[in-house]
BALOVEX-414181 format. One record per residue (C-alpha): residue number from 1; residue in one letter; z, x, y. Coordinates in Angstrom, 3 decimals, decimal comma. Example, Ala and Ser with C-alpha at 12.3 -4.5 7.8 and 13.67 -1.06 7.14 Angstrom:
  pos  code         w         u         v
    1     A     7,800    12,300    -4,500
    2     S     7,140    13,670    -1,060
// end
This chain:
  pos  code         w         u         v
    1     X     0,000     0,000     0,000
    2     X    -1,240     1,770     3,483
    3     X     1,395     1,818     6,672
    4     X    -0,250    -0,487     7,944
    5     X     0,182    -3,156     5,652
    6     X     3,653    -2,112     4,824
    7     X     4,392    -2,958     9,059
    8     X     2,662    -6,278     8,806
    9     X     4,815    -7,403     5,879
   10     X     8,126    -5,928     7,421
   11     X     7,449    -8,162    10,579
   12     X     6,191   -11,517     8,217
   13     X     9,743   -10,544     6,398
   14     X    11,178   -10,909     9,913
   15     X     9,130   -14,203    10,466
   16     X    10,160   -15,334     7,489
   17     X    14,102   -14,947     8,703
   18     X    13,596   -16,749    11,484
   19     X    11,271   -19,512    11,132
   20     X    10,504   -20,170     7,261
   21     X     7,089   -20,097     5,704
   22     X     4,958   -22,259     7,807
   23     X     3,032   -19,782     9,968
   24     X     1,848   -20,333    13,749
   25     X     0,475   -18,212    15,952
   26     X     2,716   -18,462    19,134
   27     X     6,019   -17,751    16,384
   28     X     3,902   -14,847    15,340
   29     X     3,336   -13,483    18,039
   30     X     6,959   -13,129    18,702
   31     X     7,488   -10,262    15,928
   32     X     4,203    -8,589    16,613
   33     X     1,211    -9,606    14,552
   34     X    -0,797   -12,734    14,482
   35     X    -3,099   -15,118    11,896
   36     X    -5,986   -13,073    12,300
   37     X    -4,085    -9,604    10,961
   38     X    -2,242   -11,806     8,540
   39     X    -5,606   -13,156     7,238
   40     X    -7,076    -9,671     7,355
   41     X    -4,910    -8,711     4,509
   42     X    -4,318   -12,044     2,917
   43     X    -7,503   -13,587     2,951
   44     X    -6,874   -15,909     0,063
   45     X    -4,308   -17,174     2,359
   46     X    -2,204   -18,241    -0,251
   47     X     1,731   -18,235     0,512
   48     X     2,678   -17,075    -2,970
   49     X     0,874   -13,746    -2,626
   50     X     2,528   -13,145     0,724
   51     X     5,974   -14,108    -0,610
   52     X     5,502   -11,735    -3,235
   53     X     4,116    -8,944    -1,037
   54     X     7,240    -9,248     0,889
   55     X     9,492    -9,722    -2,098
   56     X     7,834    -6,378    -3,271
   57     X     8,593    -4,625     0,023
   58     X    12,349    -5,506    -0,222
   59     X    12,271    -3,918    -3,705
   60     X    10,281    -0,355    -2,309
   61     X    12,284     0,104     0,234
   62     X    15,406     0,437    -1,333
   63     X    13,736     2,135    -4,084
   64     X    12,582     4,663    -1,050
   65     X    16,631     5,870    -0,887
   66     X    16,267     7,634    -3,893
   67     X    12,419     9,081    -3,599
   68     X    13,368    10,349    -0,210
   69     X    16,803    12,457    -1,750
   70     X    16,483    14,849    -4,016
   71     X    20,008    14,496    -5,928
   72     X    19,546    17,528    -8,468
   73     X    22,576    19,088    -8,416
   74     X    24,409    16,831    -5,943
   75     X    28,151    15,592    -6,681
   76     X    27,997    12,488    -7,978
   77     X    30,154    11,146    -5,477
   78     X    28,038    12,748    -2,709
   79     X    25,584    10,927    -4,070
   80     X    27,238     7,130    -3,887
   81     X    28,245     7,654    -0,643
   82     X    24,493     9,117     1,448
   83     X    23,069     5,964    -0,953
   84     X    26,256     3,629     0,468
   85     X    25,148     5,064     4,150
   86     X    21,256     4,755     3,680
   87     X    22,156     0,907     2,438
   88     X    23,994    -0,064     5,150
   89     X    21,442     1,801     7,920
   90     X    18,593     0,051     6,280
   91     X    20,590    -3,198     5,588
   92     X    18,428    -5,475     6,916
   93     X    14,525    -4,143     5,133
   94     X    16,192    -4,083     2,260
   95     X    19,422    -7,089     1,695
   96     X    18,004   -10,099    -0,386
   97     X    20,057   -12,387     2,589
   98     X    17,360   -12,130     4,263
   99     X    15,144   -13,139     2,177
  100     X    17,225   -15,788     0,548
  101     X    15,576   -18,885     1,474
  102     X    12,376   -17,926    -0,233
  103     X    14,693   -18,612    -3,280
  104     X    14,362   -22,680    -2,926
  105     X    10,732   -23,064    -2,902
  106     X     9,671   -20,000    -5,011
  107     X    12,268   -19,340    -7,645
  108     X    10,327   -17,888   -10,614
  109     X     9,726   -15,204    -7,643
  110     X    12,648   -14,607    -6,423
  111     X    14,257   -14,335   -10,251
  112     X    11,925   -11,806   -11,281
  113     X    12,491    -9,841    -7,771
  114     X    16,213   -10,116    -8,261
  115     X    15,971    -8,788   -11,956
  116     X    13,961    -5,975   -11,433
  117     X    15,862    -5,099    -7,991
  118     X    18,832    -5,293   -10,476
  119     X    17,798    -3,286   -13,320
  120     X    16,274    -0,368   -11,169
  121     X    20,153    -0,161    -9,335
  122     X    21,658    -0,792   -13,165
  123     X    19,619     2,225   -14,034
  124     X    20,758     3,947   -11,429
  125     X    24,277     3,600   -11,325
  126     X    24,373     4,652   -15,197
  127     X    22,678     7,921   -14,488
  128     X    25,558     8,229   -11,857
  129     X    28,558     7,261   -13,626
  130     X    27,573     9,598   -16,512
  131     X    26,900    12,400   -14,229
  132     X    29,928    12,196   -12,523
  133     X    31,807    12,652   -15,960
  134     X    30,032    15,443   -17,013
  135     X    31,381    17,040   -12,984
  136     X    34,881    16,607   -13,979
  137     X    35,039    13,804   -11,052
  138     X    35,346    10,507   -13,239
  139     X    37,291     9,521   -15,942
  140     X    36,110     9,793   -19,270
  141     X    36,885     6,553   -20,432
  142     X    34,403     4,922   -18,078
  143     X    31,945     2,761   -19,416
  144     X    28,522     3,048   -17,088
  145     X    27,137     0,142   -18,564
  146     X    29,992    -2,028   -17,130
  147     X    30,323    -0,147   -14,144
  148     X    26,750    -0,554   -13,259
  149     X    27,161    -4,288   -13,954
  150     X    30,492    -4,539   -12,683
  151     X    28,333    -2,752    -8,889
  152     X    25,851    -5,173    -9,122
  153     X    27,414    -8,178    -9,425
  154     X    29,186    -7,018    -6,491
  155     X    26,563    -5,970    -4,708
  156     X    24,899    -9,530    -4,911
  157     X    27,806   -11,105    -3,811
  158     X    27,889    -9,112    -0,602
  159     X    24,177   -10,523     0,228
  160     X    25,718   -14,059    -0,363
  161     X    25,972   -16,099     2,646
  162     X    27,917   -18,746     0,971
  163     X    30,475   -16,059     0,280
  164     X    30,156   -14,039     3,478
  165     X    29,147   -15,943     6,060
  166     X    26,933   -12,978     8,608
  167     X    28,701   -14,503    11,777
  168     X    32,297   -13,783    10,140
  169     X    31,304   -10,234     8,156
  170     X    29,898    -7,474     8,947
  171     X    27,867    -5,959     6,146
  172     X    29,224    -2,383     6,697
  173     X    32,553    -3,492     6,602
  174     X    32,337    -5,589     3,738
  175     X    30,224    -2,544     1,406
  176     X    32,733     0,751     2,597
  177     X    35,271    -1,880     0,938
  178     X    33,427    -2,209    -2,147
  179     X    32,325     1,206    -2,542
  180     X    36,301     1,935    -2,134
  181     X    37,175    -0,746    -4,819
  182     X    34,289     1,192    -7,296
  183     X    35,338     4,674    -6,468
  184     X    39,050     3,925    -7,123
  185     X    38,180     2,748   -10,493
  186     X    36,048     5,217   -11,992
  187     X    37,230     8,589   -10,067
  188     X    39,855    10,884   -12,156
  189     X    42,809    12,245    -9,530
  190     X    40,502    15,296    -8,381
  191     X    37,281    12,894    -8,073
  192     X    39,373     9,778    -5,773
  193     X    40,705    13,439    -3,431
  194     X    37,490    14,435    -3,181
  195     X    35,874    11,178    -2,159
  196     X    38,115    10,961     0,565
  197     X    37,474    14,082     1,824
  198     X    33,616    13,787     1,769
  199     X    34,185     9,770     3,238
  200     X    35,951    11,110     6,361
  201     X    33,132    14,044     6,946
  202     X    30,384    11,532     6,188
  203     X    32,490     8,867     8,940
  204     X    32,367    12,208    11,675
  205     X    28,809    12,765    11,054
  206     X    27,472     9,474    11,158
  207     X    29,669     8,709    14,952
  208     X    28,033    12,038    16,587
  209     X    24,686    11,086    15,770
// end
């Protein structure tokens, strides 16, 4: 997919937030594009493909975290927290609360997009958890498979507006407190002393920037 596509469907994923499905020019010309460039690469002009297109660009982009980052040899815990920072900084290209009310009149959609989003973090998260075992950093009676389900489930709640309502949470408040919960559970006394070390340098470097 060329930049230029990958724009369009950022700003249809930010039309979508605002107004719904149903496309007009003067709303679309409020986040920067217009029917003509929408036709230009939807020319079928049917919905589906362009709720799928932007379903697909939720999906990439948090996928992006981990092409950008080369972890060999990172801590594991290193590595939870940049992802935990690069989540919340990108929050909203990548936070299916956004996207949530495509859910209602495309479900088969959003399921699949919400299984595969989930198995690529699942994946994820085991490589992790066993990693940071093998460093010394988490216990050894850790299971990754329910950690990584235990982070998911988790995770999905935090993109739940029923649960959080956005006007009474703040995202970033709401994830350092899950990350917390996760790292208490799985990090060994040397792994939960390091994390808060590394949390307080990452909370320095992200205020002077």
């Amino acid at each position: 997919m060329n930049d230029t596509k990958c724009e369009l469907i950022e700003r249809l994923r930010d039309y979508v937030h605002r107004y719904g499905l149903t496309l007009s020019e003067e709303k679309l010309r409020s986040v920067g594009t217009s029917l003509a460039e929408v036709r230009q690469y939807f020319p079928d002009g049917a919905e589906e493909d362009l709720v799928a297109a932007i379903l697909e660009r939720e999906r990439v982009c948090f996928e992006e975290i981990f092409d950008e980052y080369n972890f060999d040899g990172w801590n594991a815990i290193d590595i939870m927290l940049l992802v935990g920072d690069e989540i919340n900084k990108r929050f909203f290209y990548l936070s299916p609360s956004v996207t949530f009310k495509l859910a209602n009149p495309y479900p088969e959609l959003y399921r699949r997009h919400l299984s595969a989003r989930s198995e690529f973090i699942f994946q994820k998260i085991k490589i992790n958890i066993e990693k940071g075992m093998r460093q010394g950093m988490y216990k050894n009676d850790v299971s990754s498979e329910m950690v990584a389900r235990m982070y998911i489930a988790k995770l999905n709640d935090m993109h739940n507006n029923e649960i959080y309502p956005p006007e009474g949470f703040e995202f970033a408040t709401i994830f350092n407190s899950m990350i917390d919960g996760v790292i208490r559970t799985i990090t060994n006394g040397e792994g939960w002393d390091y994390y808060k070390q590394r949390k307080q340098f990452y909370s320095v470097l992200n205020f002077n920037r």
